[in-house]
VMD Tcl script that builds the backbone (N, CA, C; Angstrom):
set m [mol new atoms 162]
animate dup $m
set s [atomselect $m all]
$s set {name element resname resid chain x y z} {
  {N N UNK 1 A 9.726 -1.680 19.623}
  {CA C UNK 1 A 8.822 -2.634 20.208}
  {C C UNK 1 A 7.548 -2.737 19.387}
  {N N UNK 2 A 7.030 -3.805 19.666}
  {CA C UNK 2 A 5.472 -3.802 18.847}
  {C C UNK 2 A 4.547 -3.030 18.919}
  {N N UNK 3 A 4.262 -2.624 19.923}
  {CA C UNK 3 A 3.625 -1.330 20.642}
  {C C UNK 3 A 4.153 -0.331 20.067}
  {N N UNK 4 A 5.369 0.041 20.076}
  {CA C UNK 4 A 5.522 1.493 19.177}
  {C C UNK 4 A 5.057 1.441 17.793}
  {N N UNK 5 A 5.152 0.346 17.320}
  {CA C UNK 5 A 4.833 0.071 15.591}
  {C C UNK 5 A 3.566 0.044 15.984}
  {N N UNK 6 A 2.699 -0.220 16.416}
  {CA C UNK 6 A 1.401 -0.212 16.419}
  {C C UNK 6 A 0.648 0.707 16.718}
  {N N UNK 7 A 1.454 1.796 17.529}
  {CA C UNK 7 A 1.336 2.952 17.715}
  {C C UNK 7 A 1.789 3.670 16.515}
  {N N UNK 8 A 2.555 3.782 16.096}
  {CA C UNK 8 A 2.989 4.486 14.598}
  {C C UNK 8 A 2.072 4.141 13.845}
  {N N UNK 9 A 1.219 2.952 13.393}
  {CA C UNK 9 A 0.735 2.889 12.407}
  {C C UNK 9 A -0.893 3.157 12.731}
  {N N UNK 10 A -1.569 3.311 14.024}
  {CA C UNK 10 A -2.561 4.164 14.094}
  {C C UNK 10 A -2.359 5.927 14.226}
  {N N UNK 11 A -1.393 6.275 14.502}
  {CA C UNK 11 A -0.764 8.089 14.509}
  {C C UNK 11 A -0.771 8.206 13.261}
  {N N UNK 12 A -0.669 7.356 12.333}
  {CA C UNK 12 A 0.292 7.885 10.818}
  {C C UNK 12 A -0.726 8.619 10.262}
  {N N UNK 13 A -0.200 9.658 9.559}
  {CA C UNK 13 A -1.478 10.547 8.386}
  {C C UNK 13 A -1.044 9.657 7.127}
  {N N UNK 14 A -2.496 10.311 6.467}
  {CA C UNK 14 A -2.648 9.398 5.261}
  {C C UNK 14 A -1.535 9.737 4.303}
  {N N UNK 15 A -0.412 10.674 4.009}
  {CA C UNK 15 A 0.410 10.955 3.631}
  {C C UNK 15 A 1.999 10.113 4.039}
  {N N UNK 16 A 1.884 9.202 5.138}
  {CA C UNK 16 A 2.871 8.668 5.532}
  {C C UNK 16 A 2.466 6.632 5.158}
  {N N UNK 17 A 1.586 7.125 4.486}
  {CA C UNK 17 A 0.621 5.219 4.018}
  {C C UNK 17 A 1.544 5.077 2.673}
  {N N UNK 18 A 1.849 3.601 2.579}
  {CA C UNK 18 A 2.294 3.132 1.278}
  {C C UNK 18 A 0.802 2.983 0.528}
  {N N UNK 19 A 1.448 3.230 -1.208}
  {CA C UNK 19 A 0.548 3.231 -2.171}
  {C C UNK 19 A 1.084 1.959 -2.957}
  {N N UNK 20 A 0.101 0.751 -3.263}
  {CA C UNK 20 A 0.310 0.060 -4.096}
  {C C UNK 20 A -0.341 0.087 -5.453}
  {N N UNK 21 A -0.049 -0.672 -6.491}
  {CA C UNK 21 A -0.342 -0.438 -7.507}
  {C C UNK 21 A -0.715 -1.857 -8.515}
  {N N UNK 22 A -1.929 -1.706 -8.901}
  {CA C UNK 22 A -2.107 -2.853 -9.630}
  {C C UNK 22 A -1.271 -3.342 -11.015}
  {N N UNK 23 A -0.472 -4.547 -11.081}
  {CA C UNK 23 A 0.539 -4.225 -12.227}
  {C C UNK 23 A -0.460 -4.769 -13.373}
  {N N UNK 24 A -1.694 -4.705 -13.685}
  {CA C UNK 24 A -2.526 -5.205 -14.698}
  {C C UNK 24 A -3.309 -3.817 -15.327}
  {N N UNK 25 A -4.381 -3.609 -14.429}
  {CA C UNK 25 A -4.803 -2.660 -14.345}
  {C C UNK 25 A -4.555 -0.715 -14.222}
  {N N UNK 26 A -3.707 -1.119 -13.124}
  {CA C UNK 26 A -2.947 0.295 -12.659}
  {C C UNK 26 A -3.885 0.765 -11.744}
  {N N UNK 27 A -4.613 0.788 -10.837}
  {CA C UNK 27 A -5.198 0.951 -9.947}
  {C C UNK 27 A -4.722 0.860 -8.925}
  {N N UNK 28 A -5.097 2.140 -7.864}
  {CA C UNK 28 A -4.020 2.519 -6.780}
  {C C UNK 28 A -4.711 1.937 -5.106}
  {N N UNK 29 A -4.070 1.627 -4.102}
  {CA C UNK 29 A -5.112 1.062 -3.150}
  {C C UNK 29 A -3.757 1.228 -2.329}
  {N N UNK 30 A -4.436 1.394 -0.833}
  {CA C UNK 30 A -3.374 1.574 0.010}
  {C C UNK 30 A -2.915 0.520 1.291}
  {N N UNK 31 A -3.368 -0.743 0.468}
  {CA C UNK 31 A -2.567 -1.999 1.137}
  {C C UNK 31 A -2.621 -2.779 0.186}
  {N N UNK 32 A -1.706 -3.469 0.633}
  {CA C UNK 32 A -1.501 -4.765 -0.620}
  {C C UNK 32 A -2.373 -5.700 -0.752}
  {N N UNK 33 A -2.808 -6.079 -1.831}
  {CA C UNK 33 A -3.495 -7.245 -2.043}
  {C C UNK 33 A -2.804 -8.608 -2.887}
  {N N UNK 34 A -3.406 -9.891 -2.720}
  {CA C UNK 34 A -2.951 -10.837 -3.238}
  {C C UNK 34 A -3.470 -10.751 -4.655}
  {N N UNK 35 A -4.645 -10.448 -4.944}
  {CA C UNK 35 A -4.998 -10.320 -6.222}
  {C C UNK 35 A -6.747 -8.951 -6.064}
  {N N UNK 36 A -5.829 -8.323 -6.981}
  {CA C UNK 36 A -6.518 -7.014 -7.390}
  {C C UNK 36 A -8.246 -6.913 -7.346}
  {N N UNK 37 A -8.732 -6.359 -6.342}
  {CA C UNK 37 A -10.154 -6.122 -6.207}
  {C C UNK 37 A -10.831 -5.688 -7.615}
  {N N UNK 38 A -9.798 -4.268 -8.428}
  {CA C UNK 38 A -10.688 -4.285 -9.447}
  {C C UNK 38 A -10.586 -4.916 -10.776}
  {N N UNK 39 A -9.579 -5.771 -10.920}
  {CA C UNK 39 A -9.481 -6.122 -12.067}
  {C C UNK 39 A -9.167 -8.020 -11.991}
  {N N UNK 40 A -9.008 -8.199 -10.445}
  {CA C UNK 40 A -8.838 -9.336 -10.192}
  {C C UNK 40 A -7.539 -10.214 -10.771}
  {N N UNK 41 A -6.492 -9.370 -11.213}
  {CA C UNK 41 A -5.163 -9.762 -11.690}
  {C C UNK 41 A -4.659 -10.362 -10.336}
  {N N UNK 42 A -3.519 -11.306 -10.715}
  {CA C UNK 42 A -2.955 -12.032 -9.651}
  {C C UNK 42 A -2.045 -11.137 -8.354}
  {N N UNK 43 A -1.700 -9.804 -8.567}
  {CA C UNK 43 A -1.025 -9.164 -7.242}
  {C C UNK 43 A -0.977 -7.806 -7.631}
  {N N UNK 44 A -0.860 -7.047 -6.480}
  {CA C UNK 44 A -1.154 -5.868 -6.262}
  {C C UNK 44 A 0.826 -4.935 -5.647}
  {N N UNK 45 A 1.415 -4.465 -6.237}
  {CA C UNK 45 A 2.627 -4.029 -6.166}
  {C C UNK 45 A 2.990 -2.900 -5.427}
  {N N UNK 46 A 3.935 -2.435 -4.430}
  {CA C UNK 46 A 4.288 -1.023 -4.489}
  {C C UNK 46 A 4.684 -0.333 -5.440}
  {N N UNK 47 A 4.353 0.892 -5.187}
  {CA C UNK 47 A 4.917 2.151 -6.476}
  {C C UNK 47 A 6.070 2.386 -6.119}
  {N N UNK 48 A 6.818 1.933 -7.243}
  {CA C UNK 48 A 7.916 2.752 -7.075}
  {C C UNK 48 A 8.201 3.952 -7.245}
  {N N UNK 49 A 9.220 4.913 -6.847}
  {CA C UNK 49 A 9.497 6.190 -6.887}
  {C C UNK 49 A 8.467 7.115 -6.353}
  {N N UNK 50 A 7.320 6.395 -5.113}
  {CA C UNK 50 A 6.576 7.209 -4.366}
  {C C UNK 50 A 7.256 7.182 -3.395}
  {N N UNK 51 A 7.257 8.232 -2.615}
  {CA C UNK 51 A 7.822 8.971 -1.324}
  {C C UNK 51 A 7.708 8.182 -0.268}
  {N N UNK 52 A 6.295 7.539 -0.003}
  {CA C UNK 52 A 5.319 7.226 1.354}
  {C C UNK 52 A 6.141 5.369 1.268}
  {N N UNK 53 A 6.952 4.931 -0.088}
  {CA C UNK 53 A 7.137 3.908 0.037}
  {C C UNK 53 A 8.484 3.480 0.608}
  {N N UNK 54 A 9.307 4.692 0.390}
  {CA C UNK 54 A 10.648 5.232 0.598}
  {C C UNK 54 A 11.002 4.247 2.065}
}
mol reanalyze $m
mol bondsrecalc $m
mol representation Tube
mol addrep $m
């Protein structure tokens, strides 16, 4: 239900957060963006082969 997801995602430790990754820059941030705060490239990616993205 929505409520449980919304509940899961205020419970979650910071160890259970997806890590994205700037594909310009490489700069790490833990929600996605449309285009990269620090380098202002057009999108912001998940990491692959991180755990938390699994």
């Amino acid at each position: 239900m929505v409520l449980d997801r919304l509940r899961d995602l205020l419970d979650s430790s910071d160890d259970d957060r997806e890590l994205y990754r700037c594909v310009n820059c490489g700069d790490e941030f833990e929600r996605a963006f449309r285009e990269c705060p620090a380098c202002g490239g057009p999108y912001v990616a998940p990491v692959d082969g991180d755990s938390r993205n699994a």
